[in-house]
C-alpha positions as CSV (number, residue, x, y, z in Angstrom):
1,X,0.0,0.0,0.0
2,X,1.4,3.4,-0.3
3,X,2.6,5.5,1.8
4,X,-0.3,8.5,0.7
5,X,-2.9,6.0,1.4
6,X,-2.5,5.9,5.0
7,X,-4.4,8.0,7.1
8,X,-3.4,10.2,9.8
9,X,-6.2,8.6,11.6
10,X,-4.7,4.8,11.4
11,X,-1.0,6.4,12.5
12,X,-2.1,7.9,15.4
13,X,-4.3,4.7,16.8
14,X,-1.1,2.2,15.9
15,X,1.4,4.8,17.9
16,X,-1.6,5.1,21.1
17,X,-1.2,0.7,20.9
18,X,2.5,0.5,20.4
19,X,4.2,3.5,21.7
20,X,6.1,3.3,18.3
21,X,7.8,6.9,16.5
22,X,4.9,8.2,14.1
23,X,7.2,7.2,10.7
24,X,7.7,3.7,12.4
25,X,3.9,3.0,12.4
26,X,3.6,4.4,8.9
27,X,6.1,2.2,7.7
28,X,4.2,-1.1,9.3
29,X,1.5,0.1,8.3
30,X,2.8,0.5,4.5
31,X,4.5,-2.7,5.0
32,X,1.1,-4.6,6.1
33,X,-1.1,-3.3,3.7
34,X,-3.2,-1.2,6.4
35,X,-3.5,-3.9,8.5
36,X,-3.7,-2.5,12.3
37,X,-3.4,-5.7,13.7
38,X,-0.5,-7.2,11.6
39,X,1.3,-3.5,11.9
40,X,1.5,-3.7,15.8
41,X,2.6,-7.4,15.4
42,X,5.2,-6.4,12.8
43,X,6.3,-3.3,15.2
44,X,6.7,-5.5,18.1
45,X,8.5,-8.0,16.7
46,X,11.2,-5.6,15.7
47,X,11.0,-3.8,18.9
48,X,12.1,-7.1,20.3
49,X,14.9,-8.0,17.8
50,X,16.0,-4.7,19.2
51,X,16.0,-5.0,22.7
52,X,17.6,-8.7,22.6
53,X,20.5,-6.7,21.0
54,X,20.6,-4.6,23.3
55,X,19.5,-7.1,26.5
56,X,23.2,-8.3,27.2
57,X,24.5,-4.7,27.2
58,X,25.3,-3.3,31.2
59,X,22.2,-1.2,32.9
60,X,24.1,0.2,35.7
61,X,23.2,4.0,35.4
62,X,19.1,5.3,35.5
63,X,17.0,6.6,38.5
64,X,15.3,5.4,41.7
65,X,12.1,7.2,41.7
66,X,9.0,7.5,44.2
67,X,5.3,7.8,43.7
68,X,3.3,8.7,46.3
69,X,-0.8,8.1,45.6
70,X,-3.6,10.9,46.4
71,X,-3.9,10.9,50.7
72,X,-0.5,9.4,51.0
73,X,-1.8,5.4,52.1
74,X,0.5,4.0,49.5
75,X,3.9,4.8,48.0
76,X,5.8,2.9,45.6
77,X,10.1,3.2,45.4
78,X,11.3,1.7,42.3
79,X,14.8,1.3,40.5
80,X,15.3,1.6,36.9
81,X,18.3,1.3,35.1
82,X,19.3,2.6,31.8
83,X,23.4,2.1,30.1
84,X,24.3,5.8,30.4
85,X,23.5,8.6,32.9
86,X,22.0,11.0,30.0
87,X,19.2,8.3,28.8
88,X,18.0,8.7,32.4
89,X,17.6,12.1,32.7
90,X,15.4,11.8,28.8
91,X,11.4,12.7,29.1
92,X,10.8,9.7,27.6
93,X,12.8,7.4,30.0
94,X,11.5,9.1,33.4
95,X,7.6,8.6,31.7
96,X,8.7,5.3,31.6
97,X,9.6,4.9,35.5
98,X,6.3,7.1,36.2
99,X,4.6,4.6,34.4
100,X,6.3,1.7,36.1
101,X,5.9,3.3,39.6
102,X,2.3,3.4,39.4
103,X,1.8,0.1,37.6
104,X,3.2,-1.0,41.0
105,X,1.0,0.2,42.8
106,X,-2.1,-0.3,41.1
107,X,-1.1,-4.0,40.5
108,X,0.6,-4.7,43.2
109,X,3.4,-7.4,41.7
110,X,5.2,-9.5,43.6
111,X,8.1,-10.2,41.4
112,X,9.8,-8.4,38.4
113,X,10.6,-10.9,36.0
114,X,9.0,-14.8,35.2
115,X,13.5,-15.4,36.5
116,X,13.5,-13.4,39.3
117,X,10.9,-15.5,41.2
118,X,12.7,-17.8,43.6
119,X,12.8,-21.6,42.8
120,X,11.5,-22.3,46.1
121,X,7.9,-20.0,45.3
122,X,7.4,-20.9,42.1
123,X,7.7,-25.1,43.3
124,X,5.6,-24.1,45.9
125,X,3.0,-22.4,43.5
126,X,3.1,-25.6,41.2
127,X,3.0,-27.9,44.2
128,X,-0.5,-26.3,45.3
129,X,-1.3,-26.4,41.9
130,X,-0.5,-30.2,41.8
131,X,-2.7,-30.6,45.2
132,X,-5.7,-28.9,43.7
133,X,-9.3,-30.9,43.5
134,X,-10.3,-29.5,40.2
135,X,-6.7,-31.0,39.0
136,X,-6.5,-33.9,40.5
137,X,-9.9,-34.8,39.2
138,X,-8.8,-33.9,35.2
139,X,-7.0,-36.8,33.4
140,X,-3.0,-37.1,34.7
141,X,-2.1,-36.7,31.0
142,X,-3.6,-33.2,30.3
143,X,-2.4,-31.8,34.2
144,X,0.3,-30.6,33.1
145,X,-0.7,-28.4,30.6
146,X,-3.5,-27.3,33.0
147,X,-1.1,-26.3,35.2
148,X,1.0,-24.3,32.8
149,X,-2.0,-22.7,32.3
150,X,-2.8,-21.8,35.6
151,X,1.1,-20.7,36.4
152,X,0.9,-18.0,33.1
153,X,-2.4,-17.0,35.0
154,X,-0.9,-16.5,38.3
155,X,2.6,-15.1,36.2
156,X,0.1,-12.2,34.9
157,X,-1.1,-11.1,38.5
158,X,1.9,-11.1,40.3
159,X,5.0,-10.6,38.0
160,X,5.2,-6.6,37.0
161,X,6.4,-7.9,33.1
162,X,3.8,-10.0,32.7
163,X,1.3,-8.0,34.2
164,X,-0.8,-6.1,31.7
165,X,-0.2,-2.3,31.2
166,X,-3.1,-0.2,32.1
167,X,-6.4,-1.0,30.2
168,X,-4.0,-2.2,27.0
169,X,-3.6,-5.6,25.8
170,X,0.0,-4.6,26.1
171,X,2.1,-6.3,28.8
172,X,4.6,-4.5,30.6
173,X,7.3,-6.8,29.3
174,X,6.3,-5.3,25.9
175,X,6.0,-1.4,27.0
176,X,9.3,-1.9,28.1
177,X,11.0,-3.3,25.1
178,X,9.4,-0.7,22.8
179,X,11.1,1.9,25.1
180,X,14.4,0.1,25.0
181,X,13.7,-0.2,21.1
182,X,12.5,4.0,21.1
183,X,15.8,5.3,23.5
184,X,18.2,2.9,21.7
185,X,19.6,1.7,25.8
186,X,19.0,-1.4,27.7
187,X,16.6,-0.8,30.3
188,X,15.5,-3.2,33.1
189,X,13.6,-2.9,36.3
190,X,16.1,-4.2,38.8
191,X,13.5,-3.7,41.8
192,X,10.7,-1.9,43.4
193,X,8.8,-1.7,47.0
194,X,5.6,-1.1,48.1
195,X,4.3,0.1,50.9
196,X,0.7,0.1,52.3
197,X,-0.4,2.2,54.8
198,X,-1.3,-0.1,58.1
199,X,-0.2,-3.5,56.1
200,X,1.3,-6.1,58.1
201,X,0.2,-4.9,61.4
């Protein structure tokens, strides 16, 4: 399709989904014939060719950063990193964390990444998993793939990557590697806290 055949209108929507420059959803969307749905496919695919480049590449610099919500009952400290000092102080980047900050405390994850949880909690998780009556009664050959789809489940609610962004059918996971693919800098969330007013009392 050509490039004067694309509206404004289908540009915009594709960079609200994807996060993507405005010439790098025209292009996927030149590329896929108009097709939204194949364009954000196509853009995220490359957005992850780009941040595995990028993935083995040191994050030692970025920002720890606090959000407090309205009436102060909850406040979130979280760690970023970027590879250099000057992506960190970028508009784009410290959206990013701001973003991140509150996804953690509206969502409330437990862990940052599907490898960061601890062998122990995730055995644990599968164990009870295992032990559970509607389980036990489905055949022993299909349990297993029950139970992978019970553990993605439970991955979605309490790991911040898997966790889906906002109201998007974006994950985190993905918001991130668009960013990494956007700034052109590996960037990770190495960890976060939350605090809840009167928790653990």
């Amino acid at each position: 399709m050509a490039a004067n055949m694309i509206s404004a209108a289908a540009v915009k929507d594709l960079r609200e989904r994807t996060g993507a420059g405005m010439m790098e959803c025209k292009n996927a969307l030149v590329e896929t014939d108009g097709d939204v749905e194949k364009a954000v496919a196509l853009i995220r695919e490359r957005g992850q060719a780009t941040a595995a480049k990028k993935a083995g590449r040191d994050a030692r610099e970025g920002t720890i950063a606090s959000y407090i919500h309205a009436g102060g009952r909850l406040g979130v400290l979280i760690e970023v990193n970027s590879e250099t000092d000057f992506v960190a102080r970028n508009e784009e980047f410290q959206k990013l964390v701001r973003d991140l900050a509150m996804q953690v405390a509206g969502l409330a994850p437990t862990y940052t990444t599907i490898d960061s949880i601890p062998a122990a909690d995730l055995e644990a998780k599968k164990a009870a998993l295992l032990a559970d009556e509607d389980i036990q009664k489905k055949p022993e050959n299909i349990r297993p793939q029950i139970i992978e789809g019970q553990l993605k489940k439970w991955f979605q609610s309490v790991v911040l990557y898997e966790q889906p962004f906002r109201d998007t059918d974006q994950k985190v996971g993905d918001l991130i590697t668009a960013a990494i693919a956007k700034i052109g800098e590996n960037i990770r969330v190495r960890r976060f806290v939350r605090y809840q007013l009167g928790e653990d009392i």
